[in-house]
N, C-alpha and C positions, 0 to 999 in steps of 0.2 A: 468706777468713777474717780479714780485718782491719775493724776496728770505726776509723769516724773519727769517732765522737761527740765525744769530748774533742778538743784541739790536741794536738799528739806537739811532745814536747823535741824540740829538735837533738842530733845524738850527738855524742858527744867520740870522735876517733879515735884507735886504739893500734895501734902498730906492735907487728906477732908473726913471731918466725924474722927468717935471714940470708941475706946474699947475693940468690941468683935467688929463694928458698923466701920472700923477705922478704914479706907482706902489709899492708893494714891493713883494721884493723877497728874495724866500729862497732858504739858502746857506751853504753847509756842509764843513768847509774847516778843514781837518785833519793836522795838523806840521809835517816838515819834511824836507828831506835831496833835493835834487836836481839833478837830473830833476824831478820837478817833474809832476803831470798828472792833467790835467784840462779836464774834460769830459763836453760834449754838447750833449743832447739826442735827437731823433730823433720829428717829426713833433707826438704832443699828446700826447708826451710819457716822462716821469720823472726824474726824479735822483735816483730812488726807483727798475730800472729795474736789471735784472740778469747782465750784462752785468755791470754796470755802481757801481754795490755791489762788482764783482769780481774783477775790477780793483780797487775798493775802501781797499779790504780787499791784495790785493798782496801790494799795494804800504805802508800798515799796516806793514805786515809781512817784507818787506824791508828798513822800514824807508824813507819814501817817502814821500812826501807830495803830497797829493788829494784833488781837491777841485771841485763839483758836486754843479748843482744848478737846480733850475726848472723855465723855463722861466713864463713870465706870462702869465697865465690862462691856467697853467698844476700843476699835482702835488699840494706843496702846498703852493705856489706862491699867489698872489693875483693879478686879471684884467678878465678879460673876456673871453676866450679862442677866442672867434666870434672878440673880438678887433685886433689880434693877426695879425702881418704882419711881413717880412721878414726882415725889417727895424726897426721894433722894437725889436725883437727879436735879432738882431745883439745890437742894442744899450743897451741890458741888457748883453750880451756877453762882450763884450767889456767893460763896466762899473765891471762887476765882475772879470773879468782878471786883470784888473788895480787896482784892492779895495783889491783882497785876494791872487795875486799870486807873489812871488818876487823869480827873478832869473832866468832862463832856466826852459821851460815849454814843457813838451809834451803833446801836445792837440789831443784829441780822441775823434770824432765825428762821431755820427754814423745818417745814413740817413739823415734830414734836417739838422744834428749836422753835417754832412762832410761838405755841403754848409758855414755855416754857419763858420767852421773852416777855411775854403779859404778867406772867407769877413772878417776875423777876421787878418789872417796873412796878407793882405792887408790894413787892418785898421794901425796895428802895423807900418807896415811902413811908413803909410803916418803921424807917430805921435809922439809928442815928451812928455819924461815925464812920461813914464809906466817903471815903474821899469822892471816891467817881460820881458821876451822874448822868442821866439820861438827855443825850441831843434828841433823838426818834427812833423809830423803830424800824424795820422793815422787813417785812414779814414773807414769806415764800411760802403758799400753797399753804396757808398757816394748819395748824390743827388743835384749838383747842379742846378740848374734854374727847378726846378721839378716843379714848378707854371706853368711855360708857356710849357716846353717840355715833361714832364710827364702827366699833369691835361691840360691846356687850350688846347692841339692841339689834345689833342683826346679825348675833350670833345663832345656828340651831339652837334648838331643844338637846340635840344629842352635843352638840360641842356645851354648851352651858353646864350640861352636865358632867361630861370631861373637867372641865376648870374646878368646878366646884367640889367633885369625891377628889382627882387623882392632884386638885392643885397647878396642873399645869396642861395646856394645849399644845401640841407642835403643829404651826400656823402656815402653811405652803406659802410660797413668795414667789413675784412677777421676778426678782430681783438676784437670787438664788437658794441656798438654801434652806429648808424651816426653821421659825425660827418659833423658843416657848412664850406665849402668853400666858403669864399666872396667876392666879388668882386674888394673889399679893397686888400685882399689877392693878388689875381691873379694881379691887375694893379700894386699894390706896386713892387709886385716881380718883375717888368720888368725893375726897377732902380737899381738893384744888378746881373743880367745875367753874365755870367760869358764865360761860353762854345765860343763866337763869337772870343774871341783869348787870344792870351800868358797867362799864368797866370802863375806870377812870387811870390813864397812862401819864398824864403831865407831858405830853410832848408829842409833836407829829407820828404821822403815822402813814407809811405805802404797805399796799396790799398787793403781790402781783401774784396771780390767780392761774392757772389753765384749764380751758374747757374742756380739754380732753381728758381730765385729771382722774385714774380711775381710783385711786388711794383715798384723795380728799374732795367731794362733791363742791363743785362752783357755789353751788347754795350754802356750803356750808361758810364759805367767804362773807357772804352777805350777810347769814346769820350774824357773824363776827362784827361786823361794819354796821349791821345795826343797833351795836352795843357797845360802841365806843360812842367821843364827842362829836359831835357834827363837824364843829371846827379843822380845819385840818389835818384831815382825814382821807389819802385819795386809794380808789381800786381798780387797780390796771386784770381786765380781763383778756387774757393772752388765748385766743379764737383756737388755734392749734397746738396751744400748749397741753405737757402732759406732765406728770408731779414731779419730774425732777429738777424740770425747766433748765437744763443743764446745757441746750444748745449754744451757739456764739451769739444767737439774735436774744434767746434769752436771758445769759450772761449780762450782757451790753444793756438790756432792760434793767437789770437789779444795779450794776454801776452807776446806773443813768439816776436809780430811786438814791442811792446813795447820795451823788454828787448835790443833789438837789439839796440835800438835808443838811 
């Protein structure tokens, strides 16, 4: 999924957490006018993807400000991918929102990056001190609590078992190769749940969806849509879409949820 038509910036690195927890992480943040776009990629996956190049290169051609990171132990981040929990990966979200972005931000988050955009506009409010702020959100094949309702409830008996003595699974992928779900993962993820009610965002919100999604179920969209404000709130279900949504017609959908906002 990475596009090297263009040359890619060098990242500027930020240190996130203390002690053993300490990371760094890299971070692309391009100047520019406001609103502007903070992307969050999805579970494995980089700041490097088509998806995450094309919003980098429209907010270019607009004078926009973009700022793209890779959590740690993706991309080229430093920590351990197997370290890697939903908790932590918010606290490297959060920590780069406040470090590189100033003013009205449209945050775009695709799969674990949707999640992770709802804990994020959550975070903002309970916090005082961050320069930046939320214009909307826009969410790609979003996934919230996907550790426990996606992965832990339709895991077997014999994988649950696996996580739970040896700590970790090696998870076969459409995408390539296994990757570990650990056990760290799965429990941590139960202190960020989100779906059990209201979820209050302060700012619009696109939802673009695909029916063919075999990662994140179309239901599980609506789950989400039924749990934000009625208010301006829209979900684009894309009929031959599939979870990367990473085509040119899909692209030009997620621009389109941008421009709007």
């Amino acid at each position: 999924m990475t596009d090297s038509a263009a040359p890619e910036q060098e990242p500027a690195f930020f240190e996130v957490g203390a002690g053993d927890g300490r990371r760094r992480i890299a971070v692309r943040a391009r100047a520019g006018g406001t609103p502007g776009l903070f992307w969050l990629a999805g579970f494995n996956s980089d700041m490097k993807g088509t998806k995450a190049l094309a919003l980098d290169a429209w907010a270019a051609e607009h004078d926009r400000a973009c700022v793209r990171f890779d959590y740690s132990g993706h991309g080229e981040s430093g920590g351990n991918f197997a370290d890697g929990t939903i908790g932590r990966w918010l606290e490297e979200s959060v920590a780069v929102f406040g470090q590189f972005c100033a003013g009205p931000q449209i945050v775009i988050g695709s799969s674990m990056g949707g999640w992770l955009a709802l804990l994020l506009a959550r975070e903002l409010a309970r916090r005082r001190g961050i320069g930046a702020s939320l214009a909307g959100l826009v969410l790609i094949a979003p996934a919230p609590d996907f550790t426990e309702a996606l992965m832990w409830s339709g895991f077997s008996p014999e994988v649950r078992d696996e996580i739970m003595t040896k700590g970790v699974w090696q998870r076969p992928s459409h995408y390539g190769d296994p990757y570990p779900i650990t056990r760290a993962l799965i429990e941590e993820g139960r202190n960020h749940l989100l779906l059990g009610s209201a979820i209050e965002v302060g700012c619009p919100v696109r939802i673009l969806q695909g029916a063919q999604d075999p990662d994140v179920p179309w239901r599980h969209a609506f789950a989400l849509a039924h749990r934000l404000p009625s208010e301006d709130v829209v979900l684009t279900m894309i009929q031959d879409g599939d979870h990367r949504l990473s085509r040119p017609q899909d692209i030009a959908r997620i621009i389109a949820a941008v421009a709007e906002i």
